[in-house]
Structures are given as C-alpha cells and as structure tokens.
C-alpha positions in Angstrom: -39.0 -138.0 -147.5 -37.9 -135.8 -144.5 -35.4 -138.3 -143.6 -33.7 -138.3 -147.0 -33.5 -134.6 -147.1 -31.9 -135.0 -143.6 -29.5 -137.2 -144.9 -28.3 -135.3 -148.0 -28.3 -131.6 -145.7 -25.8 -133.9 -143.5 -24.3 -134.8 -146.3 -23.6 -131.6 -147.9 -22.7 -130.4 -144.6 -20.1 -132.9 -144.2 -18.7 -132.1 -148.0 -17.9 -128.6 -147.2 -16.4 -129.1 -143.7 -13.9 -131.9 -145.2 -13.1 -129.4 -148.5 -12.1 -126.9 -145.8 -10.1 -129.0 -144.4 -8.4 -130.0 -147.3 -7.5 -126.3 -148.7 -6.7 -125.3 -144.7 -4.2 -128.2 -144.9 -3.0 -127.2 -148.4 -2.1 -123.6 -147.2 -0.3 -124.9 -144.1 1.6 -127.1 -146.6 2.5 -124.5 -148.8 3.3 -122.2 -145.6 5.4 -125.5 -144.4 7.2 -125.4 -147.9 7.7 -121.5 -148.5 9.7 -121.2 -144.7 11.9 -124.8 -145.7 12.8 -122.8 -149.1 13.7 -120.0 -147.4 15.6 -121.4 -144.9 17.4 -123.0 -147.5 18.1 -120.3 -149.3 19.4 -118.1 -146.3 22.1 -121.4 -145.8 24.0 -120.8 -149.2 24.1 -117.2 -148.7 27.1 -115.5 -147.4 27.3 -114.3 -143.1 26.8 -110.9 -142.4 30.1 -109.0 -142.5 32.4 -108.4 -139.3 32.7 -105.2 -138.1 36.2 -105.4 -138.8 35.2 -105.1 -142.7 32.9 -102.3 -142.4 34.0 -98.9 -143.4 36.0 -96.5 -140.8 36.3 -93.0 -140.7 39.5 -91.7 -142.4 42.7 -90.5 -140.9 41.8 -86.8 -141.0 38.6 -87.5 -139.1 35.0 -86.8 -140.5 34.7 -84.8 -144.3 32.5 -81.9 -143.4 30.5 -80.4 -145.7 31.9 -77.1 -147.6 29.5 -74.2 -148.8 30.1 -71.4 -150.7 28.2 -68.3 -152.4 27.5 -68.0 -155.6 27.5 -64.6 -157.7 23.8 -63.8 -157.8 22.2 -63.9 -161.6 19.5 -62.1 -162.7 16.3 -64.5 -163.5 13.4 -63.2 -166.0 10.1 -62.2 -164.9 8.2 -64.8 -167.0 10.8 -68.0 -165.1 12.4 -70.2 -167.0 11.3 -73.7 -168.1 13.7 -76.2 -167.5 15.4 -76.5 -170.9 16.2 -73.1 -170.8 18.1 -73.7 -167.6 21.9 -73.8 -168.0 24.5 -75.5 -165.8 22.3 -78.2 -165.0 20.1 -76.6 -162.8 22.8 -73.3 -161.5 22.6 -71.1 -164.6 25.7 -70.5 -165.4 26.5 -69.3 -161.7 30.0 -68.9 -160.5 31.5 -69.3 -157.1 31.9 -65.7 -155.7 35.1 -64.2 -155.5 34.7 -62.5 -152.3 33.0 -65.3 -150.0 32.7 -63.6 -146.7 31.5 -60.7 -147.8 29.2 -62.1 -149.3 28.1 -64.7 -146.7 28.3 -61.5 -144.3 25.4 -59.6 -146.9 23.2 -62.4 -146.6 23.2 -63.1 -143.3 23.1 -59.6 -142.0 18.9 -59.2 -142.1 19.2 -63.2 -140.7 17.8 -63.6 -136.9 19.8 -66.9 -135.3 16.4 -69.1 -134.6 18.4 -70.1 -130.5 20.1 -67.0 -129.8 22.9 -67.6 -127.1 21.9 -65.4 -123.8 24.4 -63.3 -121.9 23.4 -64.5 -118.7 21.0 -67.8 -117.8 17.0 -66.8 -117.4 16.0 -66.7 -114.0 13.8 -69.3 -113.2 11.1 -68.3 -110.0 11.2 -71.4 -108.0 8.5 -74.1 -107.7 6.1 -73.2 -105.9 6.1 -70.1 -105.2 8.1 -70.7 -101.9 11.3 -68.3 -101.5 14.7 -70.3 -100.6 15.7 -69.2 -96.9 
C-alpha cells in the first residue's frame, strides 16, 4: 500500500512539473510570436524623417511671445459661475490703451526676485588665510 501511494505522489509530482513546462513553453512561444509581429510590423512602416525635413526656425528668427494689459473690470463679491463669464473666460476685457503706464502701475509695488548688484559681493577667502 505504501508503495502505491509512492508511486501516484511521484506521479502527481511529475504531472505538475511537465504542465509547467508546457504553459512556460507556451508563454515563450507567445513572447517568440508577439516580438516577430512586431518586428514585422516596424518593416512596413515608414523611416524616421531626416533632419533636413524637420521644421526650421523662420527668417526673422524665433516668434517671441507678446503681452499686454488689459483694462481692469470690476468682478462681484459673490464670483461668478462660469456661465456667467463672458469672452470665454476675459469678461469682456479690452486691451489697455495706454500699455506702459499701465505695466509701469503694476509693477511699481513688484520686488525683481535676482536683483542685479552694483558691485560683486565680497567673498572672504577660504580659509580664513589673508592673500599676501
């Protein structure tokens, strides 16, 4: 009786290490397929584009970006909910006819985050030692 148990333990045993197998060599096979498919597939598609064809700056040099001011417009105390909101989003606000004046109100509270210094920081050397 002990040897028959034996045998279908060793059995059993054996079953599931040859099903492994099988699905490990099914995955490689479908791993196997997926990278010849893509392959494939990257051999019909066109090459990458020469750098002749890529876009160039234009004549003028780079477009920079322009900014203006806007007349200021009162908003209500309550807000405004978005379908109240006119202009798409600007509310009816219109470029301002006197831009630096303007710019020049706005920025005149307005600290520059690197001011420029006069004259270059003095920087005690390292170590304490003096130059001679």
């Amino acid at each position: 009786m002990n040897e028959t148990l034996t045998y279908i333990a060793l059995d059993r045993t054996l079953t599931n290490i040859a099903w492994f197998l099988v699905v490990g060599l099914a995955v490689v096979g479908v791993l196997l397929g997926g990278f010849a498919l893509g392959r494939r597939v990257r051999d019909h598609e066109p090459p990458p584009p020469s750098a002749e064809s890529q876009p160039h700056l234009p004549d003028g040099g780079a477009v920079y970006e322009v900014s203006e001011e806007r007349e200021y417009v009162e908003f209500p105390e309550s807000g405004l909910r978005p379908h109240e909101m006119q202009g798409y989003g600007n509310f009816g606000s219109r470029t301002h006819s006197h831009q630096e004046e303007a710019r020049a109100e706005r920025e005149s509270g307005y600290e520059h985050p690197n001011p420029r210094p006069k004259e270059p920081p003095t920087v005690p050397p390292l170590g304490g030692v003096k130059p001679v």
